[in-house]
N, C-alpha and C positions, 0 to 999 in steps of 0.2 A: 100695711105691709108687715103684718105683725109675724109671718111665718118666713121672714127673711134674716137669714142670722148674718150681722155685722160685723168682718173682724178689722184692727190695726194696724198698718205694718207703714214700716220706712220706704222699703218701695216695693212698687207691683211690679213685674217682670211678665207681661204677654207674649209667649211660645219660648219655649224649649229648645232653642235650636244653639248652635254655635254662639251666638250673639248673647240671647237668653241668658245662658247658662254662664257664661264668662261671667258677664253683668251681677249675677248671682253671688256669685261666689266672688268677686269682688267686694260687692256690698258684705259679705257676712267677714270677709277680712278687715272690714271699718267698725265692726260689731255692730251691723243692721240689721232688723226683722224684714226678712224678706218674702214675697210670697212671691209664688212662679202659678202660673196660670197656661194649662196645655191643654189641650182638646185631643192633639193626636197625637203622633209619635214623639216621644223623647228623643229629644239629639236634633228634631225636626229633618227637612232634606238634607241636609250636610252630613244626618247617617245613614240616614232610612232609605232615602232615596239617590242622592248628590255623590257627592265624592266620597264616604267611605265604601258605597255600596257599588259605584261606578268603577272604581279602583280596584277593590277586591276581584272585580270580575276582569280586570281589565290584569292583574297580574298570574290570575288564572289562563286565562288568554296567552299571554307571556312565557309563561313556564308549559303551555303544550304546545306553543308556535315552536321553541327552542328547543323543546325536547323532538317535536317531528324532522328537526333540520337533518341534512345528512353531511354536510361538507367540513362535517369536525372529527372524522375516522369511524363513529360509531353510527349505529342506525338502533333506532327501536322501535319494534314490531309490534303488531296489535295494540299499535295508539288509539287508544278513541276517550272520548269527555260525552257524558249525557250528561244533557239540561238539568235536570230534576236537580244531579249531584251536583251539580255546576249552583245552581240555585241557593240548595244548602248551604253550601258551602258559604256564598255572601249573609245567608243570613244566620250563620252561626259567626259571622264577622260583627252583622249589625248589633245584633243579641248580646255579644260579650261589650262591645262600647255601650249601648244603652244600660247594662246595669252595674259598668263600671261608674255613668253620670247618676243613677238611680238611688246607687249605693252611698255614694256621697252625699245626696239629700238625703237620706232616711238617716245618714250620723248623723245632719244637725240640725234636724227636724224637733221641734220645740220640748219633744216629750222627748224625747233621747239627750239632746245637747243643753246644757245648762248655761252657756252660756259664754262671753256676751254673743247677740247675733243668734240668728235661725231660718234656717228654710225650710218655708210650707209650700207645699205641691199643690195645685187642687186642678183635679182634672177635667176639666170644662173648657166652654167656649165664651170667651168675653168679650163685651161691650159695654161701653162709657156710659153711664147716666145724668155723669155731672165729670167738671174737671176732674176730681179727687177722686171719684168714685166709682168702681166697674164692677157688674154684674156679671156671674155666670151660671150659662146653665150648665151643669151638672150631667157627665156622661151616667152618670149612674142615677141620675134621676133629680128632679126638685132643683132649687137656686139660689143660689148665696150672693151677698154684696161685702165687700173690701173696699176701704178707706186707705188710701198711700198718700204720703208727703210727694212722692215723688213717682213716675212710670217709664218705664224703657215699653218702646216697642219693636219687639223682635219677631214680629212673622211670618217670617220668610217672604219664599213665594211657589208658584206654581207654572208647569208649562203654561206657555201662551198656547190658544189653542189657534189651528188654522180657520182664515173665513169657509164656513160652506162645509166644512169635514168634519162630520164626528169620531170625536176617540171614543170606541167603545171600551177601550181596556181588554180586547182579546185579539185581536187584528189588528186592527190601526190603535197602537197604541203613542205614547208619548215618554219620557225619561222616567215618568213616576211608576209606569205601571209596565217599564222592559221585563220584569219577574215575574207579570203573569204570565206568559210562555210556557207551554208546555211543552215544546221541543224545538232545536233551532231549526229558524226557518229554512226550507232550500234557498227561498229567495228575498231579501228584505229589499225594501224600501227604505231608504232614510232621505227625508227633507227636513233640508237646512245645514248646511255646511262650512256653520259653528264650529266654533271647539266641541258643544257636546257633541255635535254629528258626527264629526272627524273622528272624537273617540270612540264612539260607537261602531263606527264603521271600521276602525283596528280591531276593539273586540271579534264583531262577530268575524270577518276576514280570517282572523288570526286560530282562530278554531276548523277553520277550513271544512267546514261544513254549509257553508252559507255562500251566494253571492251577491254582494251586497253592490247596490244601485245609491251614489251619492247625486242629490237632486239638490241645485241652489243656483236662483236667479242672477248671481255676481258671475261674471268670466273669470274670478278667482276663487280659490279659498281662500279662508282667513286673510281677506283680502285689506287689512290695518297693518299687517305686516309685511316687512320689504318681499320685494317680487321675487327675489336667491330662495328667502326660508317658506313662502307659498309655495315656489317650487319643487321645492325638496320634498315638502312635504307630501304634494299631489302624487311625484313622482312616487314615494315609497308607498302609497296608497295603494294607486294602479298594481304595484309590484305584486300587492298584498292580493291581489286580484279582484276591486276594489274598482268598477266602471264608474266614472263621474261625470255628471250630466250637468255642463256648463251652462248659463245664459238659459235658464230653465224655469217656468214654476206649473205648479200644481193645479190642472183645473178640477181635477173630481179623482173618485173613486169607486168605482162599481162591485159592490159585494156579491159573487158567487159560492157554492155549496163548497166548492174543491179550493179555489182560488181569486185575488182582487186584479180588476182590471182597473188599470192606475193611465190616465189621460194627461198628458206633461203638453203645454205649448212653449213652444222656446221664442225666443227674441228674432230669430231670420222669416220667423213665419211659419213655419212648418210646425207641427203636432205629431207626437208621438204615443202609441197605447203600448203601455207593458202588463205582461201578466207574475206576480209576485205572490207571494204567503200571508205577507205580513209588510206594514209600513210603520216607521216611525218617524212620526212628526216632531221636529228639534228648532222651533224657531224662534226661541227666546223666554224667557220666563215674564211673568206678570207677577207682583207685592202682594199677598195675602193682608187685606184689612176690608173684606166687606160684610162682616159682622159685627164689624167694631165702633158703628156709628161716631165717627168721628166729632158730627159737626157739633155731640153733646159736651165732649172735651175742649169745646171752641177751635178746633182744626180744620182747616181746610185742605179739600187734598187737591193738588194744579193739575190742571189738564191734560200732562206728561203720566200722570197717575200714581207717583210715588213722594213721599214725603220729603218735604225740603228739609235738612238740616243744615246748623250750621257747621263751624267749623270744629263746636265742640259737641258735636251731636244731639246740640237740644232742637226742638221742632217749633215750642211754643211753652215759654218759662217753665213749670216744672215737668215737661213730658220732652222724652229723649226718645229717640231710635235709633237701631242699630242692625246691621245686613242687609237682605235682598230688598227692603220698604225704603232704604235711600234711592239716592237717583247716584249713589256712588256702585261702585265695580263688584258683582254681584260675588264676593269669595269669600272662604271659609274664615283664614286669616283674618282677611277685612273684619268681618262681622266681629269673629273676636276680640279683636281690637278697641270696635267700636263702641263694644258693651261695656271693655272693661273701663275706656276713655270718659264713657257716661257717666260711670258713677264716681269716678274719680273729680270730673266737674264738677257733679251735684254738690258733692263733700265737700270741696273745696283745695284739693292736693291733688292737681295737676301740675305737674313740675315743668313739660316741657308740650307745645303742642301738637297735635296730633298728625304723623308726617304720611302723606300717603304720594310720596315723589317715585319711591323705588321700592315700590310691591313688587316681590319678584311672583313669577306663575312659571304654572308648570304644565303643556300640553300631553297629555299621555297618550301618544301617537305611536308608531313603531316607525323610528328609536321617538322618544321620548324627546320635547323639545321643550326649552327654559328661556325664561325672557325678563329681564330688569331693563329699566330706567326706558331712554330714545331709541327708534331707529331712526332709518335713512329718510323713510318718508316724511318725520316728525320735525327731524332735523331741518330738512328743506321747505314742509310749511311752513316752520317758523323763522326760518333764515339764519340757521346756526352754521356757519362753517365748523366743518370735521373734517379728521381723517378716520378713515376705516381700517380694519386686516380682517382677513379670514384664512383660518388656519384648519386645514382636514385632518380628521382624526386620523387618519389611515397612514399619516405620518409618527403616533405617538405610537413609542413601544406596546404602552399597555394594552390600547386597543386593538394592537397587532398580538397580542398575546391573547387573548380573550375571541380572537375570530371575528370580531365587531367594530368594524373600522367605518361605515355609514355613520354621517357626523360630522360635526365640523364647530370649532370658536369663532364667533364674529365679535368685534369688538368694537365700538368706535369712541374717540376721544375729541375734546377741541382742537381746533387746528389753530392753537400757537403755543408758545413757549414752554406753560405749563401742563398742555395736555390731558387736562383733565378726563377724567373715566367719565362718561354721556351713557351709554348704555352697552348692553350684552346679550347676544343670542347665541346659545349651544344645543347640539342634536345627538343625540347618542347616550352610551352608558353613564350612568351616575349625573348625568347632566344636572339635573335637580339640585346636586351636593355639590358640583362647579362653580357653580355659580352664585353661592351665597357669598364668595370671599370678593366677588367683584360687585356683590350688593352693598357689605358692608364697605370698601371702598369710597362707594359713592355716598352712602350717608355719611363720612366722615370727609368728602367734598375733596377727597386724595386724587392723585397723578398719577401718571404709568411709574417716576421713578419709586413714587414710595411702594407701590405696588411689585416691584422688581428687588425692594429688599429683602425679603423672604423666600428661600430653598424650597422649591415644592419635592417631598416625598417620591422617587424613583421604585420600579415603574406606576403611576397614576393618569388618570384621567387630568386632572386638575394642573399635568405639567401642558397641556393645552395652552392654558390662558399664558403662563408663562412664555412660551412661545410665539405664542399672538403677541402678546407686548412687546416682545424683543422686534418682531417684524416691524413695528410702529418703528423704532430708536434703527431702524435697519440695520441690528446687530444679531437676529436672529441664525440659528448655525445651520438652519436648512434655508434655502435662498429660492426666493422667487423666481428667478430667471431659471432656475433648474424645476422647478416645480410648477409652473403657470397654471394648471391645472387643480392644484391644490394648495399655493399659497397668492395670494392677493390681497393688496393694497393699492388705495387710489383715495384723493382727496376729491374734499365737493366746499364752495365759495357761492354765498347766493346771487354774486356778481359775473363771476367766471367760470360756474356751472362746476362740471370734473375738468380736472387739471393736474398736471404731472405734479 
């Protein structure tokens, strides 16, 4: 193998993505040689495809749902959004993240930075030869081998694809490939009603050019979540005009010149044929690792098909992974976390470990819905006695100020003495920024009172949760019994079910 050039580095870093890139720049904060090894897009799904590129579209969406509205005194005329621009648009989103991550390898890329520490890029596609050792081949041709003490694997993953369906990537497409479009459809198809499907089906809804058909074999959506915030959600979907096709799944797809005829059987028996534009397929992702021969790094991969780690991200002594190739929660967040937790282990200054209790998430629906710690459901498999409140937005000044009272705090806490903070769900504006202050609560293992010492800012969103807590201490200054409608409270006991 004499035309194989060898280099050293402290650790190898496999894909680019969220995970990758933390890991990265972690290790060169230790003063490590690091090399990153990417085949495709920089930033990986997390920009290219996932959430910076799903989001970008999804606030574009947002700002011409709001600007069509009419029930704020103004009206504007001659609204319209074409695709193409629409399209640019995210990828002059994607474009400025990947060379804001780009730019920072090439500072301390070996021949620019002196030191200590360096990242080297190399843009290829790798597989394990030996523990220590991974090949690539080279997008630009020819193949190199790297020696690391040490490897993170970060690569990502990809839609699942459906049995029987092909994604061509023009028609029946899937998340990675919603930007081939060349204009929006009249009519979509979305299966799987996910989080990504939900949000996709806000998007295109939300553009009002499209109507969009939700297909998923559950009688719910986002059916891990209590059956109040599934509803809500359905409901504002429908509104969105937004048809959802329950207790549903997908037997085929028939390709015509003009249009697809799409064949749904549902669970009563009866079969259904619609005719659509375009379908997108949303039913989970699969771990990118099948060029990475494993079993040469002595890994095996379990029959679930994602890689075991443990608690400190290692797989198998000195190989680590981190994001969508765990069997943990496929987010941006996470992965970052996970990369940076990696190499903090390997080093050995780890200070505290790695908490994955109260990840908070964020559904980007219309409005917008935020989740940390339990709910109702969680609660009662596990047999937690709580109490709950839920508090409507359409009571808070500010949402009354802004026209945007759809929404609502739910809270729930233990049902004795100390009442600790269990979990949080919010729907409406700024939701996302609500709810950090009852995240940090919880990793600090706090109560409603200590939660109750601090003044929330007038008029805000965030005077919400305050509210909702007072209704726990039943000291809140709008009262249930005048409001039944939009304030409630009720306990639940794994012995005596709900209870006054």
């Amino acid at each position: 193998m004499a035309d194989v050039n060898r280099n050293q580095f402290d650790v190898g870093v496999i894909g680019c993505g969220p995970g990758g890139f933390a890991a990265a720049m972690r290790a060169l904060d230790l003063g490590k040689d690091v090399c990153i090894i990417e085949g495709g897009e920089i930033g990986g799904a997390g920009v290219m495809w996932g959430a910076l590129a799903s989001k970008t579209m999804w606030e574009l969406s947002r700002d011409f749902s709001r600007a069509a509205r009419t029930g704020r005194g103004y009206r504007a005329s001659g609204l319209t959004m074409d695709y193409g621009a629409m399209r640019d648009s995210v990828f002059q989103a994607i474009r400025e993240k990947q060379y804001q991550m780009l730019s920072q390898i090439e500072t301390y890329a070996p021949h620019r930075h002196a030191g200590p520490g360096s990242i080297t890029l190399k843009r290829g596609w790798a597989s394990f030869v030996s523990p220590h050792d991974v090949a690539i081949e080279l997008n630009a041709g020819g193949r190199e081998e790297i020696h690391a003490d040490y490897f993170v694997i970060a690569t990502g993953s990809t839609p699942r694809a459906f049995p029987g369906i092909e994604t061509d990537g023009i028609r029946v497409i899937d998340s990675d490939s919603v930007l081939n479009l060349k204009a929006f459809p009249k009519r979509l198809l979305i299966v799987g009603a996910g989080v990504i499907g939900c949000e996709y089906a806000t998007i295109f809804s939300n553009f009002g050019q499209t109507q969009v058909y939700l297909v998923d074999y559950a009688e719910r959506i986002i059916p891990y979540e209590d059956d109040d915030v599934g509803d809500f959600i359905s409901a504002n979907l429908e509104a969105n005009n937004v048809k959802i096709l329950h207790s549903a799944i997908l037997r085929d797809i028939h390709h015509f010149d003009d249009y697809l005829q799409v064949i749904l059987d549902f669970d009563d028996g009866h079969s259904e044929v619609l005719e659509v534009d375009a379908a997108l397929v949303s039913i989970g992702r699969r771990p990118n690792f099948d060029c990475l021969q494993l079993d040469k790094a002595g890994l095996l991969t379990p029959m679930e098909g994602y890689l075991n780690s443990d608690e400190a991200c290692c797989v198998h002594q000195h190989i680590y992974a981190a994001g969508d190739v765990t069997h943990r929660p496929a987010l941006v967040n996470l992965a970052e976390m996970e990369g940076r937790f990696a190499i903090k282990h390997m080093f050995g200054i780890d200070q505290w470990p790695l908490n994955y209790r109260n990840m908070s998430t964020v559904m980007f629906f219309k409005p917008a819905v935020a989740a940390v710690g339990l709910n109702e459901k969680t609660c009662q498999k596990k047999g937690i006695a709580y109490r709950v409140a839920y508090y409507a937005n359409s009571l808070l000044p500010r949402a009354i100020a802004m026209r945007s009272t759809k929404g609502f705090i739910k809270i729930l806490v233990s049902d004795d003495d100390e009442q600790k903070v269990l979990g949080m769900r919010a729907a409406g504006p700024q939701a996302s920024n609500t709810i950090m202050s009852i995240a940090f609560l919880m990793d600090q293992d706090k109560g409603i009172h200590d939660a109750l010492k601090s003044v929330h800012p007038h008029p805000t969103m965030s005077e919400g949760i305050q509210d909702c807590l007072r209704v726990l201490l039943n000291k809140s200054i709008f009262k249930p019994h005048a409001f039944p409608n939009h304030i409630k409270i009720r306990r639940w006991h794994p012995e005596k079910g709900y209870y006054a």
